[in-house]
C-alpha positions in Angstrom: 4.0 15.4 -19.7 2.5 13.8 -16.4 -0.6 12.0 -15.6 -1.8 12.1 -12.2 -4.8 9.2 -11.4 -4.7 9.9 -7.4 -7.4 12.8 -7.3 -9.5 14.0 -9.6 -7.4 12.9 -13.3 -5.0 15.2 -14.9 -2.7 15.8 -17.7 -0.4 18.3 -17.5 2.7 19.8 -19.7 5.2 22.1 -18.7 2.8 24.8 -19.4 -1.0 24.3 -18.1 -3.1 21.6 -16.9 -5.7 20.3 -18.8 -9.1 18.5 -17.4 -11.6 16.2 -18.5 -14.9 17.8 -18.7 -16.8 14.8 -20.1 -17.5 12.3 -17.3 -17.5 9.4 -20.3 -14.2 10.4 -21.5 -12.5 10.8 -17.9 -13.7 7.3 -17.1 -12.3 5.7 -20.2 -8.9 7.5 -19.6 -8.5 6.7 -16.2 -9.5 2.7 -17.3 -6.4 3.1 -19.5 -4.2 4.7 -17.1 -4.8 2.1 -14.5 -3.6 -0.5 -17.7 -1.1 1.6 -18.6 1.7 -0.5 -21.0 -1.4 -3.4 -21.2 -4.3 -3.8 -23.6 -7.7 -2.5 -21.6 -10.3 -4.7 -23.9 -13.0 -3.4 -25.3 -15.5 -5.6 -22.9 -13.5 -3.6 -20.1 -14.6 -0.2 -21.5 -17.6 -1.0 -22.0 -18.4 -2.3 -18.5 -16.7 0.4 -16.9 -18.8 3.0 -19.0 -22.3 1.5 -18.5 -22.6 -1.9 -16.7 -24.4 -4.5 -18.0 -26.4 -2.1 -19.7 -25.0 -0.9 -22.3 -26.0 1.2 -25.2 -26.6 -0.9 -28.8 -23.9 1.1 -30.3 -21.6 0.9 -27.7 -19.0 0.1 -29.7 -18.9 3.2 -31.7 -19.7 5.0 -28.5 -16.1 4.1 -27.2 -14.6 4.5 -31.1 -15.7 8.4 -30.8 -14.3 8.3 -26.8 -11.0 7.1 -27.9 -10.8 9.7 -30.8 -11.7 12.8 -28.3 -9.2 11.5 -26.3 -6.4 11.5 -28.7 -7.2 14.9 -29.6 -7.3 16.2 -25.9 -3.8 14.9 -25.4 -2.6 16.2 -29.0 -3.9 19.3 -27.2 -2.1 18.8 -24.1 1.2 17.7 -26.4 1.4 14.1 -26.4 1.9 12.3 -29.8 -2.1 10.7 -30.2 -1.0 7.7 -32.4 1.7 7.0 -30.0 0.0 7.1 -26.6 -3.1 5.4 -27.2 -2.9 2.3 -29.9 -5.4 0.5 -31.3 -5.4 -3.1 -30.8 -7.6 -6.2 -31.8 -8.7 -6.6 -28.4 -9.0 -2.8 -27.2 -6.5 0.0 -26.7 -3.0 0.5 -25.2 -1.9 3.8 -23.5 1.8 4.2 -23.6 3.1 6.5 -20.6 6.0 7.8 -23.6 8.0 8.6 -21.2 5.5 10.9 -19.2 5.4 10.7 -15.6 2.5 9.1 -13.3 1.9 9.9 -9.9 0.4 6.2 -9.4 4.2 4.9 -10.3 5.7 7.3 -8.4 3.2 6.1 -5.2 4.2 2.7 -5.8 7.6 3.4 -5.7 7.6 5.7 -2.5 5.9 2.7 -0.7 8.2 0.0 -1.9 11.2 2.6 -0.7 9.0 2.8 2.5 8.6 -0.5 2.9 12.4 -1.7 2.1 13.5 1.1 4.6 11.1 -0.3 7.8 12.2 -3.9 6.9 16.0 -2.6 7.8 14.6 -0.5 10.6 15.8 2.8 9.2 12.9 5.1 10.5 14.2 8.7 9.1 14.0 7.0 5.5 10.1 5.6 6.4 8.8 8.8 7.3 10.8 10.9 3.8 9.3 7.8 1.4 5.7 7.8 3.0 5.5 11.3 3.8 6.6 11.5 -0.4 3.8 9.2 -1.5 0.9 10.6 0.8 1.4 13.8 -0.7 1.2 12.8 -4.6 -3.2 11.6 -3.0 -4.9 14.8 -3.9 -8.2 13.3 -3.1 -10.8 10.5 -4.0 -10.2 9.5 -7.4 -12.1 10.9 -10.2 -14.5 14.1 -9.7 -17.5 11.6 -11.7 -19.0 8.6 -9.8 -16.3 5.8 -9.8 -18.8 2.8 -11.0 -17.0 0.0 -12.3 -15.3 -2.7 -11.9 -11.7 -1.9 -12.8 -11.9 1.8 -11.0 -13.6 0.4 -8.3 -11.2 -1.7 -7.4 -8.7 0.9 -8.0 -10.0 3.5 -5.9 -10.0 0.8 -2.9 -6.1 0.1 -3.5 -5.5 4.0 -3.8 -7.2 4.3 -0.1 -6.0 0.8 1.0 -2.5 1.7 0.4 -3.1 5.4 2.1 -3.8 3.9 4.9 -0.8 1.8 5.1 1.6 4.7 4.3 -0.2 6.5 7.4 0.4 3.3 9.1 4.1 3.7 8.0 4.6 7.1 9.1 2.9 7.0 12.5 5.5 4.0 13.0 8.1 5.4 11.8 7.2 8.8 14.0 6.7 6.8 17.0 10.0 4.8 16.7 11.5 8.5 16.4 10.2 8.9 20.1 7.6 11.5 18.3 4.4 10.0 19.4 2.1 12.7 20.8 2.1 14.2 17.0 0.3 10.8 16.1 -2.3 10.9 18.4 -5.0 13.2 16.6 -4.2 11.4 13.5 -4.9 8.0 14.8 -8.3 9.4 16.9 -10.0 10.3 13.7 -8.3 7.4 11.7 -10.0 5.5 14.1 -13.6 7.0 13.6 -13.3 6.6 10.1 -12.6 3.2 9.9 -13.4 1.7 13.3 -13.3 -2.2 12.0 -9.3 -1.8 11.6 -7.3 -3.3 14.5 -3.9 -2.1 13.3 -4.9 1.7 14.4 -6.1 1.2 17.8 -2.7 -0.9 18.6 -0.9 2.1 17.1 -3.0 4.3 19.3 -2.8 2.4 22.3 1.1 2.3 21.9 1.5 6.3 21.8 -0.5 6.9 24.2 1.3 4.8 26.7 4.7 6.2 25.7 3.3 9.9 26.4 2.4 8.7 30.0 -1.4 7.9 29.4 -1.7 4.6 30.3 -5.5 5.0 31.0 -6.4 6.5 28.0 -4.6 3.1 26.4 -6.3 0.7 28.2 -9.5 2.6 27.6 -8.7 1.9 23.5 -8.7 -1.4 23.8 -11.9 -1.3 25.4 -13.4 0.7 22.7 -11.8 -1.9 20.4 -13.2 -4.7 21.8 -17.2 -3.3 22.1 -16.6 -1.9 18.5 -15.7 -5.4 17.4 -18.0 -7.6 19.1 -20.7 -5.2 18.6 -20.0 -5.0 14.5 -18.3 -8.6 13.9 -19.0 -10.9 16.5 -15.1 -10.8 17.3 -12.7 -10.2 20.0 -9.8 -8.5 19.2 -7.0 -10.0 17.0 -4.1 -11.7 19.3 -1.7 -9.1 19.0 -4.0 -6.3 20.4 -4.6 -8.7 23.7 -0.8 -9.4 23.8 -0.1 -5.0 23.7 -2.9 -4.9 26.0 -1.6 -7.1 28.7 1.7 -5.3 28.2 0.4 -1.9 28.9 -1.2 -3.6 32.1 2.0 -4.7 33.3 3.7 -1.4 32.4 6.4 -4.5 30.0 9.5 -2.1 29.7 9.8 -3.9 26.4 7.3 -1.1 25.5 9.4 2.0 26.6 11.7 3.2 23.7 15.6 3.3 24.9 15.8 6.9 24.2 12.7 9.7 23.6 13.3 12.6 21.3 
């Protein structure tokens, strides 16, 4: 069996994949999954189904939810009274030794992560090149509304980032930097506020020979910031600024593949 949260939410057997038609049932599933192996309350459920407007039998509301749920992953070949218990506080799902595509992310980045710390980039670009392909998408197909899957759905893309951050890294310590460059353009225009991309940028370009174009970043950088924030850039930015204006050869890689 396998869960995958990371995209719109499925559960899948060896067979088929099954989907959640009901956006009230999908939502109370993925609330579990995201507390998978901890109690999700019943205050949680109900504030991720409605608000703070809930229904006067909301209670019995998320009763029914559970038991449709149980059946769907009878259906789908789970053992019901094993993966989702019944608690005094709320409900526990219990991965049962299924697999989950958000523990399988978390893991690729830690690998990621461990391997950049000891400068290994071959392994950074295998463990975050593994983890951005298990994110099929925006999580969930229904509106993501609450608190819990809010949040969620801001790690999931907070973290995306980052393993693109890995990768270009790791790509540009390869001496592969002119693959980057697209990428980190329309990284860039999606999320203009985030310094860490145009340093990236500004870096690649330089080591393809396109000094200009680098210095022209930062000042893109800067108008975007002081026009949005009030800010000049971060100090790190200014310090790979003035190193691409004084062409620092502490900038040149020692050998270009």
């Amino acid at each position: 069996m396998r869960y995958e949260l990371l995209g719109p939410l499925r559960v899948s057997n060896s067979r088929r994949t099954h989907l959640l038609s009901a956006p009230k049932m999908e939502t109370t599933l993925a609330a579990l999954l995201v507390g998978a192996g901890r109690v999700t309350t019943k205050e949680t459920l109900v504030m991720e189904l409605w608000g703070d407007r809930p229904p006067r039998r909301a209670a019995a509301a998320i009763h029914v939810y559970i038991s449709q749920l149980r059946k769907f992953l009878a259906a789908a070949g789970m053992d019901p009274a094993r993966s989702i218990v019944t608690k005094p506080a709320g409900y526990l799902l219990r991965l049962e030794g299924a697999s989950y595509d958000v523990v399988e992310f978390q893991e690729a980045m830690r690998e990621g992560r461990a391997h950049q710390a000891a400068g290994h980039p071959e392994a950074v670009l295998a463990a975050t090149e593994r983890a951005l392909a298990l994110v099929r998408g925006p999580v969930l197909e229904s509106a993501v509304d609450g608190p819990v899957l809010t949040a969620f759905a801001a790690w999931v893309e907070e973290e995306r980032l980052a393993a693109l951050e890995l990768s270009v890294e790791a790509r540009t310590a390869l001496g592969r930097h002119r693959e980057v460059i697209s990428l980190l353009g329309m990284l860039i225009a999606q999320h203009p506020l985030r310094e860490s991309l145009y340093s990236q940028l500004m870096l690649v370009l330089y080591r393809s020979g396109r000094q200009a174009e680098a210095l022209a970043v930062y000042r893109d950088a800067q108008r975007v910031l002081r026009a949005e924030l009030g800010l000049e850039p971060c100090r790190s930015l200014r310090r790979l600024h003035h190193a691409i204006l004084t062409s620092d050869r502490l900038l040149d890689l020692p050998t270009a593949s």
